[in-house]
C-alpha positions in Angstrom: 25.5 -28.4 -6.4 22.1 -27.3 -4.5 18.8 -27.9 -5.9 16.7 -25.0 -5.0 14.5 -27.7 -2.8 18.0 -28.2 -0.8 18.5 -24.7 -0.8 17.9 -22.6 2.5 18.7 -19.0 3.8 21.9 -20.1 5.5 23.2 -20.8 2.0 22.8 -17.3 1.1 26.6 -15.3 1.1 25.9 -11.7 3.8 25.0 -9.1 2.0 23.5 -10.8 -0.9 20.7 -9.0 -3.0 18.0 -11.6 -4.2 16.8 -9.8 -6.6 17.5 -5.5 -8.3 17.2 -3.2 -5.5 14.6 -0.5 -6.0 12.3 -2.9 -8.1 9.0 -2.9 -5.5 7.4 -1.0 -7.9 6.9 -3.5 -10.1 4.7 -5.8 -8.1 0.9 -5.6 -7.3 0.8 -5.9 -4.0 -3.0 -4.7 -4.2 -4.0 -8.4 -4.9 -3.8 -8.9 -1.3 -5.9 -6.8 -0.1 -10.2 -7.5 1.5 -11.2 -4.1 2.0 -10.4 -1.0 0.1 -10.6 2.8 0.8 -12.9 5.0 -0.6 -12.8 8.7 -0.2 -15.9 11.0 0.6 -13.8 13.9 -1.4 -16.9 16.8 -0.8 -15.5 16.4 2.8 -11.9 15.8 2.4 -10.2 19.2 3.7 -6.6 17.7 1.5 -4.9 17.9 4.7 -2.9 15.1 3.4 -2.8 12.8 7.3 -3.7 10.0 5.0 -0.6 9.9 2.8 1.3 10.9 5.9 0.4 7.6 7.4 0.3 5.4 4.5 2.9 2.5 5.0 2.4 1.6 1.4 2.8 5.4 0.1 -0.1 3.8 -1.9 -2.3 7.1 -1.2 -2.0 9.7 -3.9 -3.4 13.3 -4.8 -5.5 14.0 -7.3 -5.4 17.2 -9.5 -8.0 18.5 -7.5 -6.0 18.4 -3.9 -8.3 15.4 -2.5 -6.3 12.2 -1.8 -7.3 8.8 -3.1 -5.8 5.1 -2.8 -4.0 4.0 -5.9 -5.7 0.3 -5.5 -2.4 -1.4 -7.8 -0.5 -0.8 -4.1 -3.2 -0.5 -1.3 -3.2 -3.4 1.0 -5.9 -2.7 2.6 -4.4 -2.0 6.1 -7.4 0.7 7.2 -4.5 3.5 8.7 -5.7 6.1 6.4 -9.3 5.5 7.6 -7.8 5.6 11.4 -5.6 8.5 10.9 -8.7 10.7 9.2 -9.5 12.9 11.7 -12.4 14.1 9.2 -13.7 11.0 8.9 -14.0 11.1 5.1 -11.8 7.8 4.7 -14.0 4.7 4.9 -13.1 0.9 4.1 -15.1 -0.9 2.3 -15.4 -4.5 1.2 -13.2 -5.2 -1.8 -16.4 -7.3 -3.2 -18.4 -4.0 -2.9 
């Protein structure tokens, strides 16, 4: 029998699932994050680029048509700050 310190990928039968499939939701990736966005929403023109180019789909939409990080899933990456062509996205140190 392998103990788990014994135990390496190779051991691993093809096609094996570690763990349910679909279940990203539950973890907080957020944790890892330094800097946050924050959204300027009197010049946000809800285009939506930001959420286009979220790799996290961690960008959501408020009831008011602005878009805003949900921080449980933002890494931090700064693509929705790039992206913003109205330069209302701006990162921000997660100390701040």
């Amino acid at each position: 029998m392998t103990t788990p310190s014994e135990f390496t990928w190779r051991d691993l039968e093809p096609g094996v699932i570690i763990s349910d499939a679909g279940n990203s939701r539950e973890y907080k990736t957020g944790d890892w994050r330094s800097a946050r966005p924050v959204v300027d929403k009197a010049n946000c023109i809800k285009c939506g680029v930001c959420y286009l180019f979220c790799p996290d789909i961690a960008i959501t939409q408020a009831a008011d048509g602005t878009f805003e990080a949900d921080l449980y899933y933002c890494k931090g990456c700064g693509i929705c700050e790039q992206e913003c062509y109205t330069g209302c996205i701006t990162m921000v140190d997660e100390e701040e």
